[in-house]
BAFI-3210 file (N, C-alpha, C; in Angstrom, 3 decimals, decimal comma, padded with zeros to 6 digits):
// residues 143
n [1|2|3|4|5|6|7|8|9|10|11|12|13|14|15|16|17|18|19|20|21|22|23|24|25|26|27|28|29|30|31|32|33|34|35|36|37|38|39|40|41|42|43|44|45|46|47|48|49|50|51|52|53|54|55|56|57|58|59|60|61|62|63|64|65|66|67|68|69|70|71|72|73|74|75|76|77|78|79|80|81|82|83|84|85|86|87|88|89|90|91|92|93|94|95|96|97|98|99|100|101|102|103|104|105|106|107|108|109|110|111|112|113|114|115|116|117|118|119|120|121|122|123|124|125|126|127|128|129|130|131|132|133|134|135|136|137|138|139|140|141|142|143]
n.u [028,527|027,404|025,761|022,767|023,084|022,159|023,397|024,188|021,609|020,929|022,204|021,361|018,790|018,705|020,713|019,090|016,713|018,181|019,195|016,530|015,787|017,951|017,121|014,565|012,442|008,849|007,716|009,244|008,876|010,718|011,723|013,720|014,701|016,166|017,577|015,990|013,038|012,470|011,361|014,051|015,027|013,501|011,551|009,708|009,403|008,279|004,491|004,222|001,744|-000,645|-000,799|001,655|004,337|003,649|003,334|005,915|007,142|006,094|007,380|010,150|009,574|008,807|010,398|012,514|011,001|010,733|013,436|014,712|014,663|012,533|012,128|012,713|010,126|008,175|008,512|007,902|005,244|003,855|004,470|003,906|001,060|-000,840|001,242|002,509|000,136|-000,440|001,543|001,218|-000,953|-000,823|001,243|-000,493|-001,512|001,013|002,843|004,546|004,872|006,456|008,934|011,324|012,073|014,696|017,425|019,889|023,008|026,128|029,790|030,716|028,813|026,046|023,218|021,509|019,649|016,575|015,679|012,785|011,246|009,006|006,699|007,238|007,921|008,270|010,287|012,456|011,967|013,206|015,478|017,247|016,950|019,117|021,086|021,098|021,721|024,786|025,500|026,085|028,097|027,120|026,013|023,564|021,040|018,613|017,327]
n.v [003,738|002,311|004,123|001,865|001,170|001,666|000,319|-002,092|-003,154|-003,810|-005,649|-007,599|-008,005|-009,754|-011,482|-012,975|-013,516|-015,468|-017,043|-018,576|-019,490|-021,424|-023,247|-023,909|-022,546|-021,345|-018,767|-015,409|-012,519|-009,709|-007,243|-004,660|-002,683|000,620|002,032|003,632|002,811|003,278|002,257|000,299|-000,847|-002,938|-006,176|-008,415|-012,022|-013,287|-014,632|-014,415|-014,092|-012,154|-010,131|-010,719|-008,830|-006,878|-008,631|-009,519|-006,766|-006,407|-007,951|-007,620|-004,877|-005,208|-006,498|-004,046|-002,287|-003,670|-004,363|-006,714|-009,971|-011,446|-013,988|-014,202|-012,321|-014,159|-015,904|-014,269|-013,590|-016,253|-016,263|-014,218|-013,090|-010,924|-008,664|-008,733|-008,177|-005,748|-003,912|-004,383|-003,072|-000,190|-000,237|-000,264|-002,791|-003,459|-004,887|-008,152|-011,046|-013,571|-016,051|-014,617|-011,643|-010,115|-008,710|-006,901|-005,778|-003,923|-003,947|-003,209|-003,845|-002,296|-001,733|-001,082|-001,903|-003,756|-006,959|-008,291|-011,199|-013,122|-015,763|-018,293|-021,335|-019,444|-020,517|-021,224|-018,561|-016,881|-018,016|-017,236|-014,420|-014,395|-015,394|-013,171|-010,973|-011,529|-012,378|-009,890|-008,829|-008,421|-008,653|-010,917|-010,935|-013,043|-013,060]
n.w [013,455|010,352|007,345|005,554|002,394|-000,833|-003,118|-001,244|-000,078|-002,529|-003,046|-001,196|-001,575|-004,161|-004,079|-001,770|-003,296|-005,213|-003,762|-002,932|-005,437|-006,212|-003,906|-005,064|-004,344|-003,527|-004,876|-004,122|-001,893|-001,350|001,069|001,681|004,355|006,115|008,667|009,935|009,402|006,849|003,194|001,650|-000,869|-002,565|-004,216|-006,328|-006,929|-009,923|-009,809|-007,023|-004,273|-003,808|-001,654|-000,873|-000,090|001,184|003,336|003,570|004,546|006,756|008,025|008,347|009,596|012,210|013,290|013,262|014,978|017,535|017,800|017,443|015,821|013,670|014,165|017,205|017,796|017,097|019,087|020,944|020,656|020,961|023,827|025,228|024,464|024,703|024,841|022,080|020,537|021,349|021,429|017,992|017,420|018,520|016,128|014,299|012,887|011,522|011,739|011,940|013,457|012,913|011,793|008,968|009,465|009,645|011,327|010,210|010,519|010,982|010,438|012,779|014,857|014,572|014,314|011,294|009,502|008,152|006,737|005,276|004,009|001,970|001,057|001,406|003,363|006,191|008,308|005,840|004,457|006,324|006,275|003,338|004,001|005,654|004,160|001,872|003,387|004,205|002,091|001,396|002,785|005,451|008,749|009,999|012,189|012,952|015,427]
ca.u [027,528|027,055|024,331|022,625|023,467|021,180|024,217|023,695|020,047|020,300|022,755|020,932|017,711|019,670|020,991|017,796|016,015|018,937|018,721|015,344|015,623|018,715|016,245|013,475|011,184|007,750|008,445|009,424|008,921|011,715|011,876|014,625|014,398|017,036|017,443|014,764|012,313|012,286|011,987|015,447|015,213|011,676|011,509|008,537|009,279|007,001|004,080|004,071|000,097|-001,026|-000,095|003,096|005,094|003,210|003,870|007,504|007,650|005,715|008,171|011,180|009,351|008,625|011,872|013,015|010,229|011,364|014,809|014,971|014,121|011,050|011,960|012,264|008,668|007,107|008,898|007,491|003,786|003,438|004,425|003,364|000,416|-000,931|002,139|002,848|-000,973|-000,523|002,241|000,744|-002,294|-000,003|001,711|-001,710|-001,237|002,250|003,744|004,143|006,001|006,778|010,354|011,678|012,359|016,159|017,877|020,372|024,192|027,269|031,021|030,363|027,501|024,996|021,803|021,388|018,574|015,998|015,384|011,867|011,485|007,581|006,177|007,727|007,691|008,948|011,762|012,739|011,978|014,588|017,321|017,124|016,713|020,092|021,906|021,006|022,553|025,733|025,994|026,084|029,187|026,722|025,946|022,279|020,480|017,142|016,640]
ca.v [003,005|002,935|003,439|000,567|001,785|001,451|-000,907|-002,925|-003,026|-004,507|-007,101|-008,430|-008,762|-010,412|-012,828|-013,912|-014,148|-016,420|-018,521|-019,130|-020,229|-021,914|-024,296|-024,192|-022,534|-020,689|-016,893|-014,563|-011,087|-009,343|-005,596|-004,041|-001,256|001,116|001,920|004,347|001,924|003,569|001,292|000,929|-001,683|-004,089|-006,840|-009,793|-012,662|-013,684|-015,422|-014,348|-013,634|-010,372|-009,450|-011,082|-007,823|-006,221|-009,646|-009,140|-005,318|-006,325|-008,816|-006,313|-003,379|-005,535|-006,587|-002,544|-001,727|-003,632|-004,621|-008,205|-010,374|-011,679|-015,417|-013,565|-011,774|-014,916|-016,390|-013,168|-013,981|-017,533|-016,146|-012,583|-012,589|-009,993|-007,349|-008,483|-007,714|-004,234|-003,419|-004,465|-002,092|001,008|-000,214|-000,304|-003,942|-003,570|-006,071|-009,720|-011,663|-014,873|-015,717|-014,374|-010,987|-010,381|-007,451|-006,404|-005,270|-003,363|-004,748|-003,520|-004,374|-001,086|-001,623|-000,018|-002,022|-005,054|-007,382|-009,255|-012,098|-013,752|-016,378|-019,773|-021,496|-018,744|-021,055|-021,001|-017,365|-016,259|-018,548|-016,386|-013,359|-014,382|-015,500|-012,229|-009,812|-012,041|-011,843|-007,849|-008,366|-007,539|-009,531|-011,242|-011,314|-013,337|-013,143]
ca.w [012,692|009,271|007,028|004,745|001,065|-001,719|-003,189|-000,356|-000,253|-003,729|-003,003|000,033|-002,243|-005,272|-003,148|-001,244|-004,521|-005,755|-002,607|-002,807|-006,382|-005,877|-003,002|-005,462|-003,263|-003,905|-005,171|-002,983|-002,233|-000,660|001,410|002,483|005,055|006,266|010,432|010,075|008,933|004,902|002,204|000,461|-002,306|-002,794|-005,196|-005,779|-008,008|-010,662|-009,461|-005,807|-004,135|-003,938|-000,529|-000,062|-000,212|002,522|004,968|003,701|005,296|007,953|009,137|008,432|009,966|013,296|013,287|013,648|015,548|018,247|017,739|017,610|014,919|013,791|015,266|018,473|017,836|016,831|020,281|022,226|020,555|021,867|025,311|025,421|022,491|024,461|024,283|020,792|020,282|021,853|019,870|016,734|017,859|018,001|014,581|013,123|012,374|010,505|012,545|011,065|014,237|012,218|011,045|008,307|009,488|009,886|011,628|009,479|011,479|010,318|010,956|014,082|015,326|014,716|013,508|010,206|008,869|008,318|005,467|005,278|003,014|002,211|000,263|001,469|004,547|007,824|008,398|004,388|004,308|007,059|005,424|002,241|004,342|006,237|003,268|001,552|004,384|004,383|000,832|000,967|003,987|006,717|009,682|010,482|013,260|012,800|016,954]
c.u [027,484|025,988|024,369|022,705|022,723|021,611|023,688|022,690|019,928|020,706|021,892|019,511|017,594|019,631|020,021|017,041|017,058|018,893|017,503|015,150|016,448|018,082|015,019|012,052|010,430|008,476|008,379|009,153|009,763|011,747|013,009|014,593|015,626|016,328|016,296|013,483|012,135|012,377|013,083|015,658|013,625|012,209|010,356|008,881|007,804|005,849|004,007|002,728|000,561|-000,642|001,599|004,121|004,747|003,149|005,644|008,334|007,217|006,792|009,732|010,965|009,119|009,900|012,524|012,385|010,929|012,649|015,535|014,644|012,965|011,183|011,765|010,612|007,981|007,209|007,846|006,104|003,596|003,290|003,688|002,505|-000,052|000,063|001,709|001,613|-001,423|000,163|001,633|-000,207|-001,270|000,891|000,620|-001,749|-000,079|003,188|003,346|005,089|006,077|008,265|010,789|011,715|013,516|016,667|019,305|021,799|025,285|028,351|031,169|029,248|026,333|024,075|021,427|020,372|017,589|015,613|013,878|011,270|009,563|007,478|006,762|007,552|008,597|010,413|012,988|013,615|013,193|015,758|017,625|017,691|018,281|021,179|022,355|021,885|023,888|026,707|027,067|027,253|028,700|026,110|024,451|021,984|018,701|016,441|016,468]
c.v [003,566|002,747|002,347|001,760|001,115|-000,112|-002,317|-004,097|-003,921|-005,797|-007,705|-009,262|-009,870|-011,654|-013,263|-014,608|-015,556|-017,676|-019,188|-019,771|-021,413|-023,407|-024,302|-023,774|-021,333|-019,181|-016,129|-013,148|-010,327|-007,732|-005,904|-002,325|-000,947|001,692|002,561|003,647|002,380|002,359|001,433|-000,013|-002,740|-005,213|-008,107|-010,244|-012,938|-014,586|-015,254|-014,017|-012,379|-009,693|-009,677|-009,634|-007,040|-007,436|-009,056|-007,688|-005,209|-006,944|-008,255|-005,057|-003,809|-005,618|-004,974|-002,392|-001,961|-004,225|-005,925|-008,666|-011,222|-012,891|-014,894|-013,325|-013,079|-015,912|-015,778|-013,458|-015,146|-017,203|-015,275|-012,334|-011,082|-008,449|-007,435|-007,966|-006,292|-003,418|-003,543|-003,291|-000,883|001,043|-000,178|-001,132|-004,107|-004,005|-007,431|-010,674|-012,963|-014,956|-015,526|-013,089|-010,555|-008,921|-007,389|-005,435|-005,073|-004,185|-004,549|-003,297|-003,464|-001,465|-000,674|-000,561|-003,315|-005,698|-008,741|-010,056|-013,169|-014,191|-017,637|-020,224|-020,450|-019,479|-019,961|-019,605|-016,348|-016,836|-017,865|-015,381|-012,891|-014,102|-014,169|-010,929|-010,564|-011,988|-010,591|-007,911|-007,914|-008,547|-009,479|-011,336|-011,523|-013,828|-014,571]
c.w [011,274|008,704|006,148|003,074|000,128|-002,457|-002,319|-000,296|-001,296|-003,646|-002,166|-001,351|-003,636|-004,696|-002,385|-002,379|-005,062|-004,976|-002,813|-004,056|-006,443|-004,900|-003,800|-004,799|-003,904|-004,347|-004,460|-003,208|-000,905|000,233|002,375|003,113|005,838|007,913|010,676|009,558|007,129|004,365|001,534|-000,883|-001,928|-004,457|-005,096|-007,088|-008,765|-010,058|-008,075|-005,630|-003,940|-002,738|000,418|000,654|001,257|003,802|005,111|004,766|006,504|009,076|009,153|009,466|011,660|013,720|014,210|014,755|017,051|018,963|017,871|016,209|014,968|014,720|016,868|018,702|018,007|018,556|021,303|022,244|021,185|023,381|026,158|024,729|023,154|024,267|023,354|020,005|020,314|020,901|018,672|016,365|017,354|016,752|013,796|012,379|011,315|010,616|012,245|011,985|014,271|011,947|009,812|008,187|010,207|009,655|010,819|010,411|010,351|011,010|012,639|015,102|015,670|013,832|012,568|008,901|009,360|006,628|005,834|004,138|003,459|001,345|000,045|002,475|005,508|007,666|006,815|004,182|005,224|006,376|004,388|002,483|005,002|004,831|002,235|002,181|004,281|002,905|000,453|002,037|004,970|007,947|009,956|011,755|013,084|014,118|017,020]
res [x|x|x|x|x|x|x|x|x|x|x|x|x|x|x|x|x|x|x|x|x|x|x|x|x|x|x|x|x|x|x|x|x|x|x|x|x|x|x|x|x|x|x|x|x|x|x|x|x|x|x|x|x|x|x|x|x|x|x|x|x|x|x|x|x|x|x|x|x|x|x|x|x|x|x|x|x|x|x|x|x|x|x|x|x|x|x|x|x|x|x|x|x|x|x|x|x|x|x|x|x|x|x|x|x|x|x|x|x|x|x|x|x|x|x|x|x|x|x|x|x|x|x|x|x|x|x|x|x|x|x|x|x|x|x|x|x|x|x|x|x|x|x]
***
């Protein structure tokens, strides 16, 4: 496994931002987090609300937490709200299990990060989030 590289990190968020302008969509705010959940690159376009940034890491940091992607989470909430409720509890609400949090894979297939993307529609926001990791040569998994 390798790790996610700062390089990386930047391309992924480059390229989401570009996507999302590219589709004309609301302003985004981007986090990228490395296997250990760290922040490794952040970015919020102009004009994003005030908490976007912290949905964005939430739906990255769930993502890690528990190893799926957010579409998964937001899957697991409809079915399971109370796990995903439990969990959230022991994250101290820093879990956002909507889509647009996208596990992040090396050439071969080790988990070495997450990228969470906020401030458009969920759907939207994962396509960005994908396009971004694919950019950088690294394989998505938005569960």
């Amino acid at each position: 496994m390798t790790d996610l590289t700062l390089d990386a990190a930047r391309k992924i968020v480059e390229a989401a931002l570009a996507k999302g302008s590219e589709k004309q969509l609301n302003p985004l705010a981007v986090a990228v987090l490395d296997a250990r959940g760290s922040l490794k690159a952040f970015a919020a376009q102009d004009g994003t609300s005030l908490k976007r940034g912290e949905v964005a890491h939430g739906k990255a940091y769930g993502a890690l937490s528990l190893g799926m992607g957010s579409r998964a989470l937001f899957k697991r909430a409809q079915e399971q709200a109370y796990f995903i409720g439990a969990v959230n509890t022991m994250l101290q609400g820093a879990l956002v299990p909507v889509p647009g949090g996208v596990l992040i894979l090396d050439a071969g297939g080790g988990l070495i990060g997450a990228v969470g993307i906020s401030g458009d529609t969920s759907d939207n926001d994962e396509a960005c989030a994908i396009a971004g990791i694919e950019a950088a040569g690294l394989t998505a998994n938005p569960g």
